[in-house]
Every structure is written in structure tokens, then in C-alpha cells.
N, C-alpha and C positions, 0 to 999 in steps of 0.2 A: 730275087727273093729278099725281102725284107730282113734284117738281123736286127733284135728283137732283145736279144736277150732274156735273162727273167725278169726285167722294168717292175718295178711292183709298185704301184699306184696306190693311190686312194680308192678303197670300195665305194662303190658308188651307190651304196643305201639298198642292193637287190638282196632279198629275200629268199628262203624256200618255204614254200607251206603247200605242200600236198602236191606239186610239180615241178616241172627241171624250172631253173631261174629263167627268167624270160628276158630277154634281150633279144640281140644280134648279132653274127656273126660281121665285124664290122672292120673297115680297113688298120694296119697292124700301125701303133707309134710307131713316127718317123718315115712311113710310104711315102713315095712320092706319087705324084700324080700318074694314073695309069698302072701302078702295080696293082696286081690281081689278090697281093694275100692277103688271106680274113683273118682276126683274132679276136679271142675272147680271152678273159677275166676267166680266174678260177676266184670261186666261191661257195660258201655253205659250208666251208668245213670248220670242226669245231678246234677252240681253242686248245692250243698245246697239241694238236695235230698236222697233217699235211696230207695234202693230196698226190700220191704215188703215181710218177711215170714210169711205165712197163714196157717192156720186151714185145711183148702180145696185147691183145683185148679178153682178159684174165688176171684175175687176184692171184693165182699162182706162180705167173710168171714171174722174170725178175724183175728189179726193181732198176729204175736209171738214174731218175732223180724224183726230188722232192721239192710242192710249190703249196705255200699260203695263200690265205687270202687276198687278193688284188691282183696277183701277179699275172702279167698278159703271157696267153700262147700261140704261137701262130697256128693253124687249123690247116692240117693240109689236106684231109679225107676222114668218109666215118663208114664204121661196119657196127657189126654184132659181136656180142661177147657178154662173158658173164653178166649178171645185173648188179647193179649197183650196192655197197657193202652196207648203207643203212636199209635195205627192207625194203625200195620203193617199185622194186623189181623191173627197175628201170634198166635195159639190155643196148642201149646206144653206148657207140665209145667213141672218139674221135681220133687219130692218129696225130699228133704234135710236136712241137719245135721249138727250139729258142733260141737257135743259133749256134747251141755247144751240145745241145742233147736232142733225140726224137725218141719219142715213142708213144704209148696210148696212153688215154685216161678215159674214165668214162666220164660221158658229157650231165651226166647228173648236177656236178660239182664245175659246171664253166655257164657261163650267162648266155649262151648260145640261142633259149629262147624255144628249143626242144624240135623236135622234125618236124613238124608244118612249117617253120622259118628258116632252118635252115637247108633244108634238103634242095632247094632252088638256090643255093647261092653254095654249097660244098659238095664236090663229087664224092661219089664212092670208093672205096676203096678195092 
């Protein structure tokens, strides 16, 4: 398994307008040749905010940490859970890593590219 860290990168210009960010779920900085893990970019979220890693696939749960814009996650699994906190009632979350922390976020806010792209390249949880 890749260690990842929170690497925070440059955004790479992805968007949201009216669905999940479109990407893929794509080998993690630093793999070497033949490691299996995928990561993505957390994005969309607004300034002076961050996107909440969690306990569960739930806004109630606790909280683990906390990640901005660019920052890579490693992807290890995705289920169901609450929908997403702006309205889009988007109910994926993916379960995540960075090497010192794991836990969910919803995949709203990561480049993943949304379940037709990813769901062949991430198992379930």
C-alpha cells in the first residue's frame, strides 16, 4: 500500500456543475509499478472550508480529519451513506486514507468521476 500522505497538489482545473467531478480513480503519487491503489483529489469544496473525514458514511459521525482542495486520497472501498451536505443528494461515499488517517468522505467532493467509472476499478465495501 502506497503512503500518500495528504500531498496537496495543484487542482487540476475540475469542476462541479450539476454532477460528481469527473475523473478517475487513478494510480496513487509515488506507486510503483504494479501497486493496485487508486486515488483521487478532493475538490469542490468552498473557500475557507474543508472536506470532513469520518468515523462512518454519515455527517454525524465523527470527525478524523480534515482535507482542501487538491489534496490526494487513497480509495480503498465505496458504500452508501447519507447524501451529500450541498443538496445534490448524492448518497456514494468512499472509504479513504492517507497514510496517518482512514475513514469516509463522500465521493461528491473527490474527482472519482462518479459510479459508472469507478465502480469497475473500486470494490465495495
Amino acid at each position: 500500500m502506497s503512503v500518500i500522505g495528504a500531498a496537496s497538489l495543484a487542482l487540476s482545473g475540475l469542476t462541479l456543475a450539476g454532477t460528481a467531478a469527473q475523473a478517475a480513480p487513478r494510480p496513487c503519487p509515488g506507486s510503483g509499478a504494479g501497486d493496485p491503489a487508486r486515488c483521487a483529489q478532493v475538490v469542490g469544496i468552498n473557500a475557507g472550508s474543508s472536506l470532513v473525514m469520518r468515523t462512518a458514511p454519515r455527517y454525524s459521525a465523527g470527525a478524523v480529519a480534515r482535507f482542501g482542495n487538491g489534496q490526494w486520497l487513497e480509495v480503498d472501498c465505496w458504500t452508501t451513506g447519507d447524501p451529500d451536505a450541498d443538496g445534490h443528494n448524492y448518497r456514494y461515499w468512499m472509504q479513504v486514507s492517507t497514510g496517518s488517517a482512514s475513514g469516509y468522505v463522500n465521493d461528491w467532493y473527490l474527482d472519482t468521476g462518479g459510479p459508472g467509472t469507478w465502480k469497475s476499478l473500486i470494490r465495495q465495501c
